[in-house]
N, C-alpha and C positions, 0 to 999 in steps of 0.2 A: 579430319575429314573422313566421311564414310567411302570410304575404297570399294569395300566387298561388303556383298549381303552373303548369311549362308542359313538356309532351315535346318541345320543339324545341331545335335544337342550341343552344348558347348562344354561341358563335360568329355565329352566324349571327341574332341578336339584335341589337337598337337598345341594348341596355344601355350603359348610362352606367360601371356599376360591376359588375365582375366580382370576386365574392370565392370562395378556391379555399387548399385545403391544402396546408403544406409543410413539412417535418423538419425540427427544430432543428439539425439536423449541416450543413445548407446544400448538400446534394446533390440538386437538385431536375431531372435532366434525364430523367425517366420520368414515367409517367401523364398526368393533365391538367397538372399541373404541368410539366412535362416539355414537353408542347404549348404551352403559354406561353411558357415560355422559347426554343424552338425558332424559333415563330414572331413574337414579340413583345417579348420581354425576354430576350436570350441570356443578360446575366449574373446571373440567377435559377437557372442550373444551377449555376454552383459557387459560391452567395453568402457562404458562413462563415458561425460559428455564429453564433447567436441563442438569446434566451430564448422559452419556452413563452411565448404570449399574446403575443408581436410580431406587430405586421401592416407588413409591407410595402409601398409603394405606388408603381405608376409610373403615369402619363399614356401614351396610342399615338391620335396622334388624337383621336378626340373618345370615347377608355374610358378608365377608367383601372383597371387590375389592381390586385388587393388581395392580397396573400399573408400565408393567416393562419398562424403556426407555431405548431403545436398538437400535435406527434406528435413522437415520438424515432424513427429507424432502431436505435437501439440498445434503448430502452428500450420501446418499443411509445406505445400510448397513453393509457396511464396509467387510475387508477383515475373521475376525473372529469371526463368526456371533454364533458359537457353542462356544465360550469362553463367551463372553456375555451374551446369554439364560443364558447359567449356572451361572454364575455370579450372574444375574437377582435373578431367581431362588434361589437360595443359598439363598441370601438376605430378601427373604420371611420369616419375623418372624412368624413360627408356630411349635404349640408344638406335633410333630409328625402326627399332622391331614393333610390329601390330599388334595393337590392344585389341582383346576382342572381347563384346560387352553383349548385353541383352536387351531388349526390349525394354528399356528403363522405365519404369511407373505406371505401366501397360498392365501389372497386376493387383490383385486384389488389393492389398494396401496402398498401394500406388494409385490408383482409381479412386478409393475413401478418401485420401487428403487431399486432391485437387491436383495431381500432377497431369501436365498435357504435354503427353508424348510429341505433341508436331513442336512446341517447342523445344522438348530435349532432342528432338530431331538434328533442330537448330545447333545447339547447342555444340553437337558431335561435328556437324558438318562444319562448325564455324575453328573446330579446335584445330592445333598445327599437328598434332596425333592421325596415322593411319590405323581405322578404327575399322574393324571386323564386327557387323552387326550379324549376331545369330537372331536370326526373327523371320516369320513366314513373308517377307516384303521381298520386293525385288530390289536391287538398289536402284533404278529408274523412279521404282514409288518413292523412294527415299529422299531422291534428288530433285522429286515435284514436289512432295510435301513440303521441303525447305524450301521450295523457292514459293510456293504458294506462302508459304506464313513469313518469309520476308517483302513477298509484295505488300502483304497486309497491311504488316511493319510499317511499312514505307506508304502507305498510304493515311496512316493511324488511326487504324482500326482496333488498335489493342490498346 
């Protein structure tokens, strides 16, 4: 569930646990992703495939990165984008401490393959993870957006 919103870098955060998107084809050296690997985990840009719903994990110090693979470069991202987050999510071994994540598919690549943030919105809100969204949202927005796109849901609009 989304706990806390924060506008600050995330980088630049005490987090213990950084979770963040990455393509099943294992070509991850652009976006946030890309900035991970750059600075932190070089071999997360060309890591080979994986299944949807793998998470990743390295230790750098005292974070440790989570990489969730939730998305195809080939195939976009699919039809249940908020089952997957959480999925992802879920999957994250940690013992009670805050994931703190970004604005998931809200960026350029993220936006080319079809990803919709109000359902990975879902997705976060729906996981049993206390989840720190760095993003310019309030978490009020956060908690309308979810409930607007499970009314949807629940009406079957999607």
């Amino acid at each position: 569930m989304v706990v806390k919103t924060q506008p600050s870098d995330i980088f630049k955060s005490r987090a213990k646990h950084i979770a963040f998107a990455i393509n099943k084809e294992g070509f991850n050296d652009s976006g946030f992703a890309g900035k991970v690997s750059e600075q932190y985990w070089p071999e997360l840009a060309i890591c080979g495939e994986h299944e949807i719903g793998t998470v990743l994990s390295k230790t750098v110090g005292s974070t440790t990165f989570h990489a969730l693979v939730c998305h195809s470069l080939r195939e976009g991202w699919g039809e249940d984008q908020a089952a997957v987050i959480q999925e992802c999510f879920d999957n994250i071994p940690v013992d009670d401490e805050p994931i703190h994540t970004i604005a998931i598919g809200t960026g350029l690549i993220g936006i080319m393959s079809g990803a919709d943030f109000r359902q990975i919105v879902c997705g976060m809100h729906e996981s049993k993870q206390n989840i720190i969204l760095h993003a310019g949202y309030s978490l009020e927005a956060v908690i309308n957006c979810y409930n607007e796109e499970k009314d949807q849901l629940h009406r079957g609009r999607r």
